[in-house]
C-alpha positions as a Markdown table, in Angstrom:
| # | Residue | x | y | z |
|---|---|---|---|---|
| 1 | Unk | 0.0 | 0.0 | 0.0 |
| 2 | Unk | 1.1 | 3.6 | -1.0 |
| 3 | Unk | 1.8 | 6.1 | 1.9 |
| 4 | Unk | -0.1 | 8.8 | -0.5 |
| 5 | Unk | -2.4 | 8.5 | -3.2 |
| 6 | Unk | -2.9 | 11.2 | -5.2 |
| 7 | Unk | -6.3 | 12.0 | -7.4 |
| 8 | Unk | -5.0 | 13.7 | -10.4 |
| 9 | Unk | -2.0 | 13.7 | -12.7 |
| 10 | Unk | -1.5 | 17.3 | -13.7 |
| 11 | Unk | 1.4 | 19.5 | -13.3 |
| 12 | Unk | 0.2 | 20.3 | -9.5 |
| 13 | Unk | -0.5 | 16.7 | -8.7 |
| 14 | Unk | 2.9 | 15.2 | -10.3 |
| 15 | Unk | 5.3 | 17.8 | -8.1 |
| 16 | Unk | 3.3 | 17.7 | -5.2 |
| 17 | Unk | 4.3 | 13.5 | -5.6 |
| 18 | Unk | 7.8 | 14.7 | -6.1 |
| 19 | Unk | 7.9 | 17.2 | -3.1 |
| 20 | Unk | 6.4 | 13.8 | -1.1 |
| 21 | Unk | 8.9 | 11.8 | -2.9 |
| 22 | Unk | 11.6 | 13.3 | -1.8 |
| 23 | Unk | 9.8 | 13.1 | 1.7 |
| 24 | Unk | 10.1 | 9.5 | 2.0 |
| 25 | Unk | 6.9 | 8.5 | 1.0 |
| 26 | Unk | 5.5 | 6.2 | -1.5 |
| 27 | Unk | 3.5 | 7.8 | -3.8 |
| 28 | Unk | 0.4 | 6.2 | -6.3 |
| 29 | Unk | -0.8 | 8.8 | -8.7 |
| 30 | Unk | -4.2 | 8.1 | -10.3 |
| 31 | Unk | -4.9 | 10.2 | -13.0 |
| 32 | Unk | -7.7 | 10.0 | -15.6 |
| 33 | Unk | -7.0 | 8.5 | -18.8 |
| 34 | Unk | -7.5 | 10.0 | -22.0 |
| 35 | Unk | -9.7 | 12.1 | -23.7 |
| 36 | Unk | -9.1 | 13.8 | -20.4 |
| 37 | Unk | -5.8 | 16.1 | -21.2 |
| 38 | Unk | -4.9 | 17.8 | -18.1 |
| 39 | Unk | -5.2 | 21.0 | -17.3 |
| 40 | Unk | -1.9 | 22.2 | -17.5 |
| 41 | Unk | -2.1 | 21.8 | -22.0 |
| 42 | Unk | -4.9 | 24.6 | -21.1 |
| 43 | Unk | -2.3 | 27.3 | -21.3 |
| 44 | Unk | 0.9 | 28.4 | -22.7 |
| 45 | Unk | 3.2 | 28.0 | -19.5 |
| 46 | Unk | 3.9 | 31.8 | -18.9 |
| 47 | Unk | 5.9 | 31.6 | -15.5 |
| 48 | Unk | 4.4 | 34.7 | -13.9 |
| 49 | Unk | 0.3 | 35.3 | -13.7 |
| 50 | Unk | -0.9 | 37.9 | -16.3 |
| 51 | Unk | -0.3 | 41.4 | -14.8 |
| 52 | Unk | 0.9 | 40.2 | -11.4 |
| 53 | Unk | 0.9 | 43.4 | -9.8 |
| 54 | Unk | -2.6 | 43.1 | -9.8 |
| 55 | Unk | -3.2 | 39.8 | -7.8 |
| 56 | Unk | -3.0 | 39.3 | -4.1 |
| 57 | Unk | 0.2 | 38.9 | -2.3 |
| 58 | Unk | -0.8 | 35.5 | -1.7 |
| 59 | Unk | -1.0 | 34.2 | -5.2 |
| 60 | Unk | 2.4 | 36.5 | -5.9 |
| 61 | Unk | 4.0 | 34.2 | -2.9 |
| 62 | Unk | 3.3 | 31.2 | -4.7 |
| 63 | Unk | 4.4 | 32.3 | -7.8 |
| 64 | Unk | 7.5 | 35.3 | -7.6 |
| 65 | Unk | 10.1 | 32.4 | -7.7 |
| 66 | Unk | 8.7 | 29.9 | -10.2 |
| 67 | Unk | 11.4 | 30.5 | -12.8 |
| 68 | Unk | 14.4 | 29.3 | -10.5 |
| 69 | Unk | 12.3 | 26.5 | -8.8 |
| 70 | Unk | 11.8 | 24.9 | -12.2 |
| 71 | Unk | 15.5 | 25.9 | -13.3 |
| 72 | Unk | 16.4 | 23.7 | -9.8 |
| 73 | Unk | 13.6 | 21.2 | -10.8 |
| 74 | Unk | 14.6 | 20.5 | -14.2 |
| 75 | Unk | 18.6 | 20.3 | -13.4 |
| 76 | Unk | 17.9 | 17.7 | -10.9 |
| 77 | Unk | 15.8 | 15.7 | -13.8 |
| 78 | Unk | 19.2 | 16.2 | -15.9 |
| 79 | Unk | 21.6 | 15.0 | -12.7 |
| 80 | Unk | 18.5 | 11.9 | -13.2 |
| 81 | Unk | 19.3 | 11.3 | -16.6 |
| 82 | Unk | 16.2 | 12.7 | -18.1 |
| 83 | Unk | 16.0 | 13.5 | -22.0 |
| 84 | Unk | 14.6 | 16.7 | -23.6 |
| 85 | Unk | 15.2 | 18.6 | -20.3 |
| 86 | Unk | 17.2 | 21.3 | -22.1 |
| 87 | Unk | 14.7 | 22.4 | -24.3 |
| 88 | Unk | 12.0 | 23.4 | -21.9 |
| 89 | Unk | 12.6 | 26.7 | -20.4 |
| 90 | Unk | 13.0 | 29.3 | -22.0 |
| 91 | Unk | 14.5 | 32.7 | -20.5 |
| 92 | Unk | 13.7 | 35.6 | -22.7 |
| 93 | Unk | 11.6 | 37.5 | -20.3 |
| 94 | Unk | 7.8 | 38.7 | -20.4 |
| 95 | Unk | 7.0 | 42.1 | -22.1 |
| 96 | Unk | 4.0 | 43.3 | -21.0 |
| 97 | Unk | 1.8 | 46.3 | -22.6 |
| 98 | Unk | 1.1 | 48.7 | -19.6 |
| 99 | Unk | 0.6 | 52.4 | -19.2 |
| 100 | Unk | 0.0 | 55.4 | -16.5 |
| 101 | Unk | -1.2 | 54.3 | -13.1 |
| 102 | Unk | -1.0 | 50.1 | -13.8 |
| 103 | Unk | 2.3 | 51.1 | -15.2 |
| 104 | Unk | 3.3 | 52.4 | -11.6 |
| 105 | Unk | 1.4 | 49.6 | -10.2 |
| 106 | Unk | 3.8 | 47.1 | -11.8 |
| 107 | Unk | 7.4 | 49.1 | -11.3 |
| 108 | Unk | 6.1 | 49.6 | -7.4 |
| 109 | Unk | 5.4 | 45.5 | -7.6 |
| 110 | Unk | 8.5 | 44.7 | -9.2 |
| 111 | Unk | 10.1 | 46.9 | -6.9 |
| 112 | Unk | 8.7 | 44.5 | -3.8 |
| 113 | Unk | 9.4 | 41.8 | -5.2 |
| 114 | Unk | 13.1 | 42.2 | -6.3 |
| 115 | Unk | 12.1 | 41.3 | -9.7 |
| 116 | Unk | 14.2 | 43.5 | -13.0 |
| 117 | Unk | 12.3 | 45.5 | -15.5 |
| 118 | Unk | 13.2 | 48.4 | -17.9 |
| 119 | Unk | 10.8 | 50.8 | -19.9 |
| 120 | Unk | 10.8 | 49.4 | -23.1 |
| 121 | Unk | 8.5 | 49.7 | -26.5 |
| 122 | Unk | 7.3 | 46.2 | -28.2 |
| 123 | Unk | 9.3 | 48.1 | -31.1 |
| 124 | Unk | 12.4 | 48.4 | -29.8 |
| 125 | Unk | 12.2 | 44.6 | -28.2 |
| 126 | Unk | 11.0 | 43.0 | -31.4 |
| 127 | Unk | 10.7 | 44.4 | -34.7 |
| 128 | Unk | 7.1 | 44.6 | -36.6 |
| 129 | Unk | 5.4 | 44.3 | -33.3 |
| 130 | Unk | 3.0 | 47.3 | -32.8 |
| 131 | Unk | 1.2 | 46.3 | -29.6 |
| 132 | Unk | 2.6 | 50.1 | -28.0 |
| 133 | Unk | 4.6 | 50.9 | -24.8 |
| 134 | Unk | 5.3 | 48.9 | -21.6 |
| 135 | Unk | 7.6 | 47.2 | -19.8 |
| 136 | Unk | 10.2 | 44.0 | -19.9 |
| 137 | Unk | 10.8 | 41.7 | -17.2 |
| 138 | Unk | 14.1 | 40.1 | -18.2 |
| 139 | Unk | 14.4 | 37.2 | -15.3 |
| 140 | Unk | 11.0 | 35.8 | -16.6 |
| 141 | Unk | 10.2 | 33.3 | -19.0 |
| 142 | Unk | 7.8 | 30.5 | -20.3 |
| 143 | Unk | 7.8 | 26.5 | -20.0 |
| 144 | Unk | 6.9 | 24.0 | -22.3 |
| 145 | Unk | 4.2 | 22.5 | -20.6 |
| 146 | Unk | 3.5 | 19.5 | -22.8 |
| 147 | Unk | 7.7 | 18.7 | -22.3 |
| 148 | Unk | 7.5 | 19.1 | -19.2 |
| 149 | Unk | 4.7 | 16.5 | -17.9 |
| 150 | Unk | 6.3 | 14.3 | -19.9 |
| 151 | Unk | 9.6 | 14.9 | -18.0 |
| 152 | Unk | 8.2 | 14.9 | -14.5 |
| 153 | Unk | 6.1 | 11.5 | -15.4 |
| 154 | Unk | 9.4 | 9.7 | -16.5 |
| 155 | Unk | 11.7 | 11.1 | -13.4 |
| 156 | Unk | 8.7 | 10.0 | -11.0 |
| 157 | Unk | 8.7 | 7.0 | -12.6 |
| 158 | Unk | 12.2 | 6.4 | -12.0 |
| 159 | Unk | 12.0 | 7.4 | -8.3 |
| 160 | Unk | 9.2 | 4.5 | -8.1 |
| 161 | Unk | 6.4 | 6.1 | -8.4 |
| 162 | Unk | 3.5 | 4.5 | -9.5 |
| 163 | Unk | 0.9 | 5.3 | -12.1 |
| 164 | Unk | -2.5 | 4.1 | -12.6 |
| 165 | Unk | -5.2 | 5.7 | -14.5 |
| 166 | Unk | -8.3 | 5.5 | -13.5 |
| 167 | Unk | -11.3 | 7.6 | -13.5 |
| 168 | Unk | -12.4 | 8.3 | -10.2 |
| 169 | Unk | -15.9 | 9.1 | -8.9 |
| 170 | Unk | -15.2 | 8.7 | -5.0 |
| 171 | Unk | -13.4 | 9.4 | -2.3 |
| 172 | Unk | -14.3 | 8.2 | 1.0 |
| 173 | Unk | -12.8 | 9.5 | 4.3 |
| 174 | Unk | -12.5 | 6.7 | 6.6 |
| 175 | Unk | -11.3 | 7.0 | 10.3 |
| 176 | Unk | -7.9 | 7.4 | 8.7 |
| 177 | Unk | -7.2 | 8.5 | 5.4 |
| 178 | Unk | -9.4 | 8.1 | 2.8 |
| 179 | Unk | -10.8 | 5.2 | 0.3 |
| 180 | Unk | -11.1 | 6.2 | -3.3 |
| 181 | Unk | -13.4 | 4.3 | -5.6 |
| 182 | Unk | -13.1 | 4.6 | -9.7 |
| 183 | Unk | -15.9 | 4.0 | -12.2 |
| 184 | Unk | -14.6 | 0.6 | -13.1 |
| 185 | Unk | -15.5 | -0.3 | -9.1 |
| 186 | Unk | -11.3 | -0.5 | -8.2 |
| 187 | Unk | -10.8 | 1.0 | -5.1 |
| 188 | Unk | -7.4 | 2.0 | -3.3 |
| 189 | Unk | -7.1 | 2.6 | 0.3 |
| 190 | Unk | -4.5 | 4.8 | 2.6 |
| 191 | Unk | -3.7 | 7.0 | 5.5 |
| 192 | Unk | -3.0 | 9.9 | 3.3 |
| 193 | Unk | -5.0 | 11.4 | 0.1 |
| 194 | Unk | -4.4 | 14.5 | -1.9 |
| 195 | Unk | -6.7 | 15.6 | -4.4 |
| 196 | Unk | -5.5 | 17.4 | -7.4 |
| 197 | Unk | -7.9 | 16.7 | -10.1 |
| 198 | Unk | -8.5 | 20.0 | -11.1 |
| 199 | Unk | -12.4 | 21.3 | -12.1 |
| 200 | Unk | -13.3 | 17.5 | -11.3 |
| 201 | Unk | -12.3 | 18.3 | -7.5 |
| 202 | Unk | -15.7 | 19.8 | -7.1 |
| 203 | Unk | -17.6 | 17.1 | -7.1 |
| 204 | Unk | -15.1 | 15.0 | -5.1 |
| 205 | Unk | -15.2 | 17.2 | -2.3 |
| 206 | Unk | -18.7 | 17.9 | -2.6 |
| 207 | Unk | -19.8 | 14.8 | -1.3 |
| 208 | Unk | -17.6 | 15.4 | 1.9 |
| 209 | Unk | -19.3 | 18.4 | 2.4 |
| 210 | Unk | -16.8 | 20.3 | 1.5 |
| 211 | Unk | -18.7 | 23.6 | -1.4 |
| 212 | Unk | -16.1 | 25.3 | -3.0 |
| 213 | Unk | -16.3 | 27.7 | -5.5 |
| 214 | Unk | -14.6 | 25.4 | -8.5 |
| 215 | Unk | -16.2 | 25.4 | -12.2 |
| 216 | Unk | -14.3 | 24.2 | -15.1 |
| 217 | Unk | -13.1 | 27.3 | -17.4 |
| 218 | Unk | -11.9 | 25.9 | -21.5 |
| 219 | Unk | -9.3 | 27.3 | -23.1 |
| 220 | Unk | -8.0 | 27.1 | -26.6 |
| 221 | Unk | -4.4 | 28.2 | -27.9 |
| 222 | Unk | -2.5 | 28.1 | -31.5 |
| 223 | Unk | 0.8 | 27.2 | -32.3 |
| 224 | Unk | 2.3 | 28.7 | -35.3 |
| 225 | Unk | 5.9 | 27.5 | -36.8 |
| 226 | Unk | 8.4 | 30.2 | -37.0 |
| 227 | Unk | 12.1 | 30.6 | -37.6 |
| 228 | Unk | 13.6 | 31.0 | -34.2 |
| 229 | Unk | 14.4 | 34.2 | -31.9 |
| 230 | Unk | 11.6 | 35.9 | -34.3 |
| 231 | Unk | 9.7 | 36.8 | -31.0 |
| 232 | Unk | 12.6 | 37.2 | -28.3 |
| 233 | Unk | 10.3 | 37.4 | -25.0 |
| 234 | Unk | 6.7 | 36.5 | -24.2 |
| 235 | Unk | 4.5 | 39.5 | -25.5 |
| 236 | Unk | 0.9 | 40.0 | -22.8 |
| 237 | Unk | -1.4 | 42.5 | -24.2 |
| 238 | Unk | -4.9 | 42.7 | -22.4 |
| 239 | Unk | -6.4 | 41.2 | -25.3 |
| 240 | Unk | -3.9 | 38.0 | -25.2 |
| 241 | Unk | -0.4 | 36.9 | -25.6 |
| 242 | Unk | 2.2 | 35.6 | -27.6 |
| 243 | Unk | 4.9 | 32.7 | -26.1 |
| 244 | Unk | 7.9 | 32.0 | -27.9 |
| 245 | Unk | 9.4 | 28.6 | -27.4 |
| 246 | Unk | 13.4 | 27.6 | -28.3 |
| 247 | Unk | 12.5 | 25.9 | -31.7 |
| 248 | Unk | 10.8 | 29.1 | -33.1 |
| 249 | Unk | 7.4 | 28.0 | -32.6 |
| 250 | Unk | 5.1 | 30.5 | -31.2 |
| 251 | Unk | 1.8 | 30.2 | -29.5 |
| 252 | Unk | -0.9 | 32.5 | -29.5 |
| 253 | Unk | -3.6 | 32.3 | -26.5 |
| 254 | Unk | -6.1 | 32.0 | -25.1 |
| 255 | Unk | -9.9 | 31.9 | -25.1 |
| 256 | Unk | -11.6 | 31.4 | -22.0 |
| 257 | Unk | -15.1 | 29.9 | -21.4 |
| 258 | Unk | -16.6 | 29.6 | -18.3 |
| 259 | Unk | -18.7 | 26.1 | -17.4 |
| 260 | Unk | -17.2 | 24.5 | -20.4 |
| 261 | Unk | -15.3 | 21.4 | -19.7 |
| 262 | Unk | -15.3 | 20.0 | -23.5 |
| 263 | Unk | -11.8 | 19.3 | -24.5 |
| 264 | Unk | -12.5 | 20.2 | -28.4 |
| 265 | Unk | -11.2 | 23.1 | -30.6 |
| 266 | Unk | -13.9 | 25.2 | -32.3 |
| 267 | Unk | -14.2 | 27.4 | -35.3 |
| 268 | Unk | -14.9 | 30.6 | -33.1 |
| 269 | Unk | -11.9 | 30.0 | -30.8 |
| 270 | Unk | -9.4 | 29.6 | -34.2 |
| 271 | Unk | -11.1 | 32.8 | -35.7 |
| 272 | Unk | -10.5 | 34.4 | -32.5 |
| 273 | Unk | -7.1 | 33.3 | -31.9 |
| 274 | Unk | -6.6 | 34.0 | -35.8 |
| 275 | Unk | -7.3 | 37.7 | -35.3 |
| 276 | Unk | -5.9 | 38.2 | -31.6 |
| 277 | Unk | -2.7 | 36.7 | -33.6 |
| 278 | Unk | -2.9 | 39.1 | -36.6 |
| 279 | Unk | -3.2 | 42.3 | -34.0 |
| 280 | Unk | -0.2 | 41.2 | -31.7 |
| 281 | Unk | 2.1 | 41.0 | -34.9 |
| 282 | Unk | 0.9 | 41.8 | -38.7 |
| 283 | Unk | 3.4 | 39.0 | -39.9 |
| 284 | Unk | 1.3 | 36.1 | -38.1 |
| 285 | Unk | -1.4 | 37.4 | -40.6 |
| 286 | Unk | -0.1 | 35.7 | -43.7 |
| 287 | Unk | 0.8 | 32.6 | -41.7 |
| 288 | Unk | -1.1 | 29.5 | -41.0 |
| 289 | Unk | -1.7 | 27.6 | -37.4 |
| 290 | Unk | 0.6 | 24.4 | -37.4 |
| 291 | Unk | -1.9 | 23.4 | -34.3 |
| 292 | Unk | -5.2 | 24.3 | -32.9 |
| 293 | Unk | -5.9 | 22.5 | -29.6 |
| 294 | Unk | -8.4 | 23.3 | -26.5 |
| 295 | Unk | -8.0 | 22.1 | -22.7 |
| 296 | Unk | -10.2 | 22.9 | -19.2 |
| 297 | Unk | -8.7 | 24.8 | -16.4 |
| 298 | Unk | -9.9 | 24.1 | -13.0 |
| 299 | Unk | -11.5 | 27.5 | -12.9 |
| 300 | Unk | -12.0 | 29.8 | -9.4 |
| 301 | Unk | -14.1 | 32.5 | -8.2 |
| 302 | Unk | -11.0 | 33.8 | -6.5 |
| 303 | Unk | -7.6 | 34.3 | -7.1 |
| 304 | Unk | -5.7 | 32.4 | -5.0 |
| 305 | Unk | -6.3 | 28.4 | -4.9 |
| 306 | Unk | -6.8 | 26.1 | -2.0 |
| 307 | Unk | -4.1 | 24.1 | -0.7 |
| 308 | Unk | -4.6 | 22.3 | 3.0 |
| 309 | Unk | -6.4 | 19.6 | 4.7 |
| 310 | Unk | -10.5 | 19.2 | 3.9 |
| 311 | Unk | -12.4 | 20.1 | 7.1 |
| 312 | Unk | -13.9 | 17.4 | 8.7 |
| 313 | Unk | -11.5 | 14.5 | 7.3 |
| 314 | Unk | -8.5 | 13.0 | 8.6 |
| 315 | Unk | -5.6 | 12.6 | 6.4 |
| 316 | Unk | -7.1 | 14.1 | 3.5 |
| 317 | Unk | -6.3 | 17.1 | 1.7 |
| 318 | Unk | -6.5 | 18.8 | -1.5 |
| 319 | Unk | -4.7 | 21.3 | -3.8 |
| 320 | Unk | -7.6 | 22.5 | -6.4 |
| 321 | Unk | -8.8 | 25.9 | -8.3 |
| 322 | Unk | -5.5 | 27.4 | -9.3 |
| 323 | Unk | -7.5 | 28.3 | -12.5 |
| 324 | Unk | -5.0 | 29.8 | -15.0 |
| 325 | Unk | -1.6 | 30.1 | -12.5 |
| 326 | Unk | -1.9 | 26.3 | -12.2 |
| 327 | Unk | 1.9 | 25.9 | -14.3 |
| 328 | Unk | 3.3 | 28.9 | -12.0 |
| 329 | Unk | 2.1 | 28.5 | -9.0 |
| 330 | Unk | 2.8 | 24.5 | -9.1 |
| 331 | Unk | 6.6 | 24.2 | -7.4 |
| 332 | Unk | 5.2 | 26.4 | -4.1 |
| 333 | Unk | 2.2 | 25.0 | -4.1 |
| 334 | Unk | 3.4 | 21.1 | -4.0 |
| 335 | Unk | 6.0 | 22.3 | -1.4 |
| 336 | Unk | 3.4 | 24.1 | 0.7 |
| 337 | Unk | 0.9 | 20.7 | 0.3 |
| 338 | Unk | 4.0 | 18.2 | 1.3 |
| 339 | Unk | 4.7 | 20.5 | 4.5 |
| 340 | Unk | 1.1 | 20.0 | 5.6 |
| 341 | Unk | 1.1 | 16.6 | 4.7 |
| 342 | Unk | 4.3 | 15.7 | 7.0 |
| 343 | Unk | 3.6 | 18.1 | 9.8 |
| 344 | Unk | 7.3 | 20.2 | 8.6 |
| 345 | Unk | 6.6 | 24.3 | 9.0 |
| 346 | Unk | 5.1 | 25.7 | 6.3 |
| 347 | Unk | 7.5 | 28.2 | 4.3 |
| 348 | Unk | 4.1 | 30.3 | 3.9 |
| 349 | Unk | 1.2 | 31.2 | 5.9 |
| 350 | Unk | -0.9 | 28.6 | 5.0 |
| 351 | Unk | -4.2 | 30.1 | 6.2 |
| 352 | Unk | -4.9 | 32.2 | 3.2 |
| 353 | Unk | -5.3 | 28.8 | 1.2 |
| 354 | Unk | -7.4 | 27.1 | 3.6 |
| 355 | Unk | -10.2 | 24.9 | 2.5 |
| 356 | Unk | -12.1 | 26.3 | 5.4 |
| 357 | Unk | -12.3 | 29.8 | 3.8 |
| 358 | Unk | -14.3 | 28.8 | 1.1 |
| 359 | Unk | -15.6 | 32.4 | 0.1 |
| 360 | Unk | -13.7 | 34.2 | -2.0 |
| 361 | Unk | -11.0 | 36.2 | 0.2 |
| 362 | Unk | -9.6 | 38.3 | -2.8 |
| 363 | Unk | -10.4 | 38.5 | -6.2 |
| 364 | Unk | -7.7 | 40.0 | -9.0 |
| 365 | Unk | -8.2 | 42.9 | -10.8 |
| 366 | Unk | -6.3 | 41.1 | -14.3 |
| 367 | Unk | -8.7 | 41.5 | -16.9 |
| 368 | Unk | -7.4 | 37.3 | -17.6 |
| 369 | Unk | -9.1 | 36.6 | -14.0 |
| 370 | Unk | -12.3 | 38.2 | -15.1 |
| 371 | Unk | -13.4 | 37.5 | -18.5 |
């Protein structure tokens, strides 16, 4: 039997069984199989949320320092013997179009946070880009999220980890732990469950009383081919963004539809995506998508998610509804989780991500948050 099972393979789940891992503990991940893409292919992997300066100091705890955790993440996975580690991150920064008092807002956050930025035209940073004026954060970057579930999955796997997928409809809290039951009628049983299952969590939790305010939110993105260092930095407008990665490609996101959970790409989203493209850089215009795909972020009527134990259980917990910071918020997070799980102090407060506070404590003012 597995010290901890966890409910959900995404990027949360996966390094909260590392952080556990390297705990001591045995870890069983059950994660859903497909059609079910996690959460984490949802997005583009920008490692900072969109317009930081205007989310809570609680989500900007979880995520000021996700560049250099998955830098130390990663280089372990290369110590491991891992392949396609190296082409993962990428370091070219995040340009972001801001002006008068949000552009205080974000020197005065940057400022706080000791992160760099420099005044700087989309012009002067990348040729044919007319988007305006704004900033550049040079110490930020993007991950390649598909690469890098792929990595984590095949390290875990090498640290003994096991892997079952299974689609489950139940977990039970016992006197101890938990018992989780899938749709096939399996059921696994342990002193210690965490659910990560993103928008599914609801219902999970749900039947142990446990109402938070979780719906699931789709998302589509397009990837165009392009030769590389065309777009040197991610590029966040309020109408969208563009993510370069280190073959050239370049992704252009992202829709967002609340209560959807479908996992399809329509014709409106590539229209949309189409035209966001053509307005964050005329050469995108004349080009044509290489891919088109959709995913469901576990959405969150605030902007921080919930990370703790589940009131009224007894070695059951649960890290749900980081809505679209799940990819940057996911190294604290999993550290934060594994401290609660082994009694170790928390490096955070860990009341503002109590399960108990299950109305909405702050809400961002990011215009990504509210559409």
């Amino acid at each position: 039997m597995s010290d901890v099972l966890v409910v959900g393979g995404g990027i949360v789940g996966l390094l909260g069984a590392l952080e556990l891992t390297r705990r001591g503990r045995k870890v069983t991940i059950l994660d859903a199989p497909v059609p079910y893409p996690p959460a984490s292919w949802a997005g583009g992997g920008i490692l900072s949320p969109l317009y930081a300066w205007r989310y809570s100091d609680a989500m900007n705890r979880l995520s000021v320092d996700a560049f250099s955790r998955y830098q130390q993440i990663l280089d372990e996975c290369v110590a491991a013997e891992i392949p396609g580690c190296n082409a993962v991150l990428h370091g070219g920064g995040l340009w972001v179009k801001t002006a008068g008092e949000d552009a205080v807002r974000a020197h005065q956050w940057a400022e706080r946070w000791r992160v760099p930025v420099r005044a700087m035209s989309a012009g002067n940073l990348m040729p044919g880009a007319t988007v305006g004026a704004g900033f550049l954060f040079p110490s930020l970057g993007n991950i390649r999220n598909p690469s890098l579930l792929k990595i984590l999955r095949t390290y875990l796997q090498k640290l003994e980890v096991r892997f079952e997928l299974a689609e489950v409809n139940q977990v039970l809290p016992s006197v101890y732990g938990g018992r989780v039951v899938a749709t096939d009628g399996r059921q696994w049983q342990s002193d210690t469950v965490v659910i990560s299952a993103g928008h599914a969590a609801a219902e999970l939790l749900s039947s142990m009383k446990t109402g938070l305010p979780l719906f699931p939110a789709k998302g589509e993105m397009l990837l165009y081919r392009m030769k590389p260092d065309k777009v040197p930095a991610v590029m966040l407008t309020e109408r969208g963004y563009m993510i370069p990665r280190q073959d050239g490609s370049v992704l252009v996101g992202s829709t967002l539809r609340k209560g959807d959970n479908t996992t399809y790409p329509t014709v409106a989203g590539r229209y949309q995506l189409e035209r966001l493209a053509a307005g964050l850089w005329p050469e995108l215009a004349s080009s044509t998508p290489a891919f088109h795909w959709a995913g469901v972020r576990p959405g969150c009527k605030r902007d921080i998610p919930f990370i703790g134990p589940v009131p009224g259980t007894h070695g059951i917990f649960a890290a749900v509804g980081h809505y679209r910071n799940g990819l940057v918020s996911a190294p604290a997070s999993a550290e934060l989780l594994a401290q609660l799980i082994t009694g170790e102090q928390p490096f955070i407060d860990p009341e503002p991500y109590s399960l108990s506070l299950a109305s909405p404590p702050s809400r961002s003012s990011s215009s990504f948050f509210n559409r």
